[in-house]
N, C-alpha and C positions, 0 to 999 in steps of 0.2 A: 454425412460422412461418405467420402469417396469407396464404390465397392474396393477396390484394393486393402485399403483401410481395414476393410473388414473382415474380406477374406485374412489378413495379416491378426488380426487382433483373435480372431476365431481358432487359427489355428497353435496360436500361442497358449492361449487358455487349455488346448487339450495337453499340448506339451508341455507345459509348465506344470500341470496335475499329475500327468502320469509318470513325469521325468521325478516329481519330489516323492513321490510314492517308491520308485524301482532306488532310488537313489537310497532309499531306506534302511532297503533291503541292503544293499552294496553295501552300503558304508559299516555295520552292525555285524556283518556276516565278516567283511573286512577283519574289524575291531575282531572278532572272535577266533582268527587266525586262519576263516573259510578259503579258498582259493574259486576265485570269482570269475570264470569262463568267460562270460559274457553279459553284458551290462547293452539293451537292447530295449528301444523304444518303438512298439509298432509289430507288426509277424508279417510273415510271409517274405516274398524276397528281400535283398540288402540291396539300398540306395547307397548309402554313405557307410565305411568301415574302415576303422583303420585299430589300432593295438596302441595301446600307456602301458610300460611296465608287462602286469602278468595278465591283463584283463583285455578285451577286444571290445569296444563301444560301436555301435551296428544303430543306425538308422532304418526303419522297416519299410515297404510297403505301406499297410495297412494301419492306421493308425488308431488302432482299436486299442490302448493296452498298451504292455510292454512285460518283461522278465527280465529276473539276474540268476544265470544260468552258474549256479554252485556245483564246486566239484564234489563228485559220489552222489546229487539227488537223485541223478539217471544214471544207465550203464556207459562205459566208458567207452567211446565210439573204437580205438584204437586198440588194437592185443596181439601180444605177442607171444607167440605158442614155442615151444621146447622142439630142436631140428628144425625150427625156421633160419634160413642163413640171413644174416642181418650185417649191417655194419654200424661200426662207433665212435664220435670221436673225441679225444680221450685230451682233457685240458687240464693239464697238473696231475692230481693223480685219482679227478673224476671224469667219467662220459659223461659231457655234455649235450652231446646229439645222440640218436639212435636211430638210423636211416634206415627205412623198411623195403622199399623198394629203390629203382636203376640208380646199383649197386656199382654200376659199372663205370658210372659219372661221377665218384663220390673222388675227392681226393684228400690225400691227408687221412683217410681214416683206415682201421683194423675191421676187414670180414672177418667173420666168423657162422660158425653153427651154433647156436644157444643150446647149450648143456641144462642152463638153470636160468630162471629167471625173477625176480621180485623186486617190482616196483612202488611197493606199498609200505612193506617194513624193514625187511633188510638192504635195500637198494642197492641191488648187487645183481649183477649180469658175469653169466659162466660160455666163457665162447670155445668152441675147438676149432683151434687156427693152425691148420696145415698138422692135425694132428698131435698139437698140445695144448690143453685145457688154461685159459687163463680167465681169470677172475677180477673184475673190476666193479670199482664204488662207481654206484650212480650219484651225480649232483642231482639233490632235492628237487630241484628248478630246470631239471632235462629235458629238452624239448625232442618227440618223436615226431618225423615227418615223412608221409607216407602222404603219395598222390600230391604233392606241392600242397600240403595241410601242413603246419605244425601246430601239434597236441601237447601244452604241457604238462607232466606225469605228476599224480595226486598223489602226493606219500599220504599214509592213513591218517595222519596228524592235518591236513589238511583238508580233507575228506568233511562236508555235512555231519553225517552219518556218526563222527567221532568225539563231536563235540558235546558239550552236558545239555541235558534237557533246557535249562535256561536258556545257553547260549543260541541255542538252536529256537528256542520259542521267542528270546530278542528282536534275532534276524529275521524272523516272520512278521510278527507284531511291528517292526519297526514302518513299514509299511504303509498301514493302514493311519498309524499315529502320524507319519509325519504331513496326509494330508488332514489330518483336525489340525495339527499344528498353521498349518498352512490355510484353512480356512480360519482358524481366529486370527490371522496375521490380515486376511483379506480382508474381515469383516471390519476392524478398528480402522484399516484406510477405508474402505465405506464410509465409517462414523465420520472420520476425522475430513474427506470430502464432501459429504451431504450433510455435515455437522448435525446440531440436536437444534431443535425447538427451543423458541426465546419465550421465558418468564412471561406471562398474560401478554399474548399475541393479538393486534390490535386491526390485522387481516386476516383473509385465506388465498393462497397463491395456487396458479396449476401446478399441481404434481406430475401427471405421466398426462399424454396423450394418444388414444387408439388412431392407428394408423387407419383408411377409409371410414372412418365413423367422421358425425358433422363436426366436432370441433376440429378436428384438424383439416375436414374440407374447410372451414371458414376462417382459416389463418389463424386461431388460436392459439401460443403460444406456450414452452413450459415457463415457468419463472412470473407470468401476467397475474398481475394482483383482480380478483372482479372486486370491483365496486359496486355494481349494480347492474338489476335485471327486468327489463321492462319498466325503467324508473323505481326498483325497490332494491334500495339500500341494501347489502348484504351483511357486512362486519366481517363476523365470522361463525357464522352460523350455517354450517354448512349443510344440514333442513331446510333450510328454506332454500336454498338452492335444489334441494331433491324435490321438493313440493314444486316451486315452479317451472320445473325441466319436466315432472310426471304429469302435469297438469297442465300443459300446453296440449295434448292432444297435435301433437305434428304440427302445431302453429308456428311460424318462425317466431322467435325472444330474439330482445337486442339486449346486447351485454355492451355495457360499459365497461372497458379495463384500464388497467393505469400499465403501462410498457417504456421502459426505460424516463421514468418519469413524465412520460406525454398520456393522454387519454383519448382511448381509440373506442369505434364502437365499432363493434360483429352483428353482425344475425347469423343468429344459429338455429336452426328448426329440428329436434329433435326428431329419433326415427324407434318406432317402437320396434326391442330387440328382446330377445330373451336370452338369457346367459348360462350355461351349464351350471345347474342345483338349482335355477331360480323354476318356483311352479308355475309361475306365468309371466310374460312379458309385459315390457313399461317401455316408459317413454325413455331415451337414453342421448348422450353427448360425446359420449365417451372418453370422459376425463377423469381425473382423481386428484385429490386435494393434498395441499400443503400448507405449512404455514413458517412464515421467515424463523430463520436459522442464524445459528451462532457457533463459532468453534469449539468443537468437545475439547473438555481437559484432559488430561491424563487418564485419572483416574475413572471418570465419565466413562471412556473409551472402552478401560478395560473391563466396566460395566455393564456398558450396555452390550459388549462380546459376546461377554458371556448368556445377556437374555437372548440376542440372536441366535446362538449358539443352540441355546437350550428350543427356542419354538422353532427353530429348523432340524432339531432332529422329532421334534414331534412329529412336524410335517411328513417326516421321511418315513418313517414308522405305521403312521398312518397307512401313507401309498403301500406300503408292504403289505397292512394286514388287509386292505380292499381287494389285493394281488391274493393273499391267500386265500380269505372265503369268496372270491368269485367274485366279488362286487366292481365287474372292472370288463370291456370290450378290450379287443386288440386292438382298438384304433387309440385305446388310452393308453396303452404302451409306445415307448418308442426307443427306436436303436442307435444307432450311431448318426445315420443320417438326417433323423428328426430333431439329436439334438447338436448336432452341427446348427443346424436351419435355424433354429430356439436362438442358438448360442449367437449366430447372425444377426440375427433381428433386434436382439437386447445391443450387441455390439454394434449398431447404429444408431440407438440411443444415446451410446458416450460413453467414457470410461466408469463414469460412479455407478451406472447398472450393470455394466458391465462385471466392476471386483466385485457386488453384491453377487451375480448370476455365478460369477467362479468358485466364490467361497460354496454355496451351494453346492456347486459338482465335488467340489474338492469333499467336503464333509458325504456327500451322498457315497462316491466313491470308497471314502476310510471306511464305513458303516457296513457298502455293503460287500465288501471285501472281508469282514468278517463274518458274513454270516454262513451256519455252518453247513456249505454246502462245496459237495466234492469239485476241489479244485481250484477253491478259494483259499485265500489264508483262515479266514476261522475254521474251516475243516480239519489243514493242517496242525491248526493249534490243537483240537480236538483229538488229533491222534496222538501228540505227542502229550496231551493231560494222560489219554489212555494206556501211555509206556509208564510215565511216571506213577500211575497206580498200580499196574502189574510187578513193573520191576524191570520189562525188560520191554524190547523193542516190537513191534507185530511183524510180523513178514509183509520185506518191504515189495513183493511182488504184486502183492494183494490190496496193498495201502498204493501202490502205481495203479495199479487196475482200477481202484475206486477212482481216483480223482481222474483219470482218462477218460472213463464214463459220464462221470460230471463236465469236463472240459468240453467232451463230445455233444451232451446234450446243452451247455452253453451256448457253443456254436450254433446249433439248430438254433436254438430259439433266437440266438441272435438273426443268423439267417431269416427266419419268418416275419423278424419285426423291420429289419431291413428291407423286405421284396416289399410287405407291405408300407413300407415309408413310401418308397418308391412308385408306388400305385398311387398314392396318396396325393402327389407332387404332381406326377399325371392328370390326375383328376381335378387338380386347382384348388385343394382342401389344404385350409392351415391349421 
């Protein structure tokens, strides 16, 4: 596969996960009647930006991530104080603009001094204009623009913050669910690409092959049926292949295989390797096995989903709990660049390991987006189980302060796991 290719197919995979993830959130918080800021794939500066309707869609820099910036979770970048001179301007018998500053560029519209103001429930603005006080409805949907920004105003009904605990724990939750959604959707294209295993299989075919390892120095193929190894029949017995691959002792084997219906022979001379968790090293080819395939049925598909489903999140769980009691170096962590690299390398593979390698991220992602750590959505859900049992809301100062702290120590650790990727690449280490 052409680098291009891959580069292209790499960075889809991150945007495709992260976009069904933030989309989650948007759509749910949408549904709930939330007023949706920004709908943002990526941090740090803005590549691409433009505004649909009420919401601004922003391409990031950094392509860590992303958010959907709801109105009231943060303070309201925009305010306007009592004896501020402002002007307004006034479409039917609501202000639809409210211009903060060069006041003096504005046409068509009423200066005034603000007597009063409220943007949230009674949406009414008090001006004194040339020394008589007049009073106008705010349109809901009034945009203020200050500094060539415009800010659209949050009536409270709008506002996060106002909606029921549900709606609010939806639009969180909605997130994390729509990449399980999105990895069982990957997983059944899997199935229904690398289909299922045929009824008493009457070969074994190559599965995967490691890149610098001998069988792919010696032209072996995936899809190559063996026949036979050093004149011994094989079947499908894939023993006796590990017997006489560990039992060569680095002597070159010649394999006989069957490739697009012709019969070709290799020599291969294994190289003794030792593999992470093995206690000692053997003799190795580095290939993996398969055996001919059939198209999954329906039903098949959305069964076997679900067993993937199920030993992929054990896997994931697993890596957490090695992560919690210590059983783990930094070099077995990795951050965005390492799994850019990963996500590379499967992605030159082809696209069947490829949806396999995304459903992965996708499920790894839902998982660990909730777990309850400040500044993830399980945290958030966490605080708001903590209203629902009280009664009332915690101070949202203090609930911003935790999850900043955790956002913060994210970073870091992200930071760390990146400088070292980065070393890593330097050094010639995969």
């Amino acid at each position: 596969m052409h680098m291009i290719q891959v580069v292209f197919l790499t960075v889809l995979v991150f945007f495709v996960i992260v976009t069904i993830h933030e989309w989650g959130h948007f759509y749910f918080a949408k549904r709930a009647g939330i007023l949706v800021r920004e709908f943002a794939i990526g941090f740090g500066p803005k590549l691409i930006s433009f505004k649909r309707g009420e919401t601004r869609y922003t391409l990031r820099l950094l392509p860590a991530g992303g958010f959907v910036r709801m109105a009231g979770e943060d303070p309201e970048i925009v305010d306007v104080a009592e004896g501020q001179t402002i002007a307004v301007k006034v479409v039917g018998d609501s202000v639809t603009r409210l211009y903060l500053d060069r006041l003096d560029e504005r046409s068509g519209v009423i200066r005034g001094e603000v007597v009063h103001i409220d943007l949230e429930r009674k949406l009414s603005v008090a001006l004194d204009v040339d020394g008589v006080t007049e009073t106008y409805r705010v349109h809901p949907q009034a945009l203020m623009i200050s500094k060539g920004r415009e800010t659209q105003i949050a009536p409270v009904d709008r506002q996060f913050g106002s909606k029921t605990i549900g709606q609010r724990a939806l639009a969180i939750f909605a997130g994390p669910f729509m990449n399980f959604v999105l990895a069982f959707v990957l997983v059944g294209i899997y199935i229904q690409l690398s289909g299922v295993t045929v009824d008493n299989p009457d070969k074994i075919l190559i599965g995967t092959i490691e890149r610098s390892m001998p069988a792919y120095d010696a032209g072996l193929k995936v899809g190559d049926e063996i026949r036979s190894i050093n004149g011994i029949a094989i079947g499908i017995d894939t023993e006796k292949v590990r017997a006489i691959i560990s039992g060569s002792a680095g002597k070159p084997t010649s394999w006989e295989v069957i490739r697009d219906g012709e019969v070709r022979t290799l020599s291969i001379t294994p190289e003794l390797r030792k593999l992470d968790g093995e206690k000692e090293a053997s003799y190795k080819v580095g290939i993996s096995y398969a055996y001919p395939t059939r198209q999954a049925t329906f039903g098949e598909t959305i069964k076997l989903s679900g067993q993937y489903m199920k030993a992929m999140t054990v896997a994931i769980f697993d890596g957490f709990k090695k992560l919690i009691f210590g059983e783990f170096k930094l070099d077995d962590l990795g951050g965005p660049v390492r799994t850019a690299e990963v996500t590379g390398q499967i992605a030159s593979q082809g696209i069947t390991k490829l949806t396999s390698w995304a459903a992965l991220l996708s499920l790894y992602l839902g998982i660990f987006n909730l777990l309850p750590i400040p500044a993830l959505d399980g945290s958030r859900l966490i605080f708001l189980g903590v209203e629902a049992v009280r009664g009332r809301p915690l101070d949202p100062n203090r609930e911003s302060l935790v999850h900043f702290i955790g956002f913060a120590m994210i970073m870091l650790l992200m930071l760390v796991v990146t400088y070292n990727d980065i070393l890593r690449l330097f050094r010639g280490e995969h």
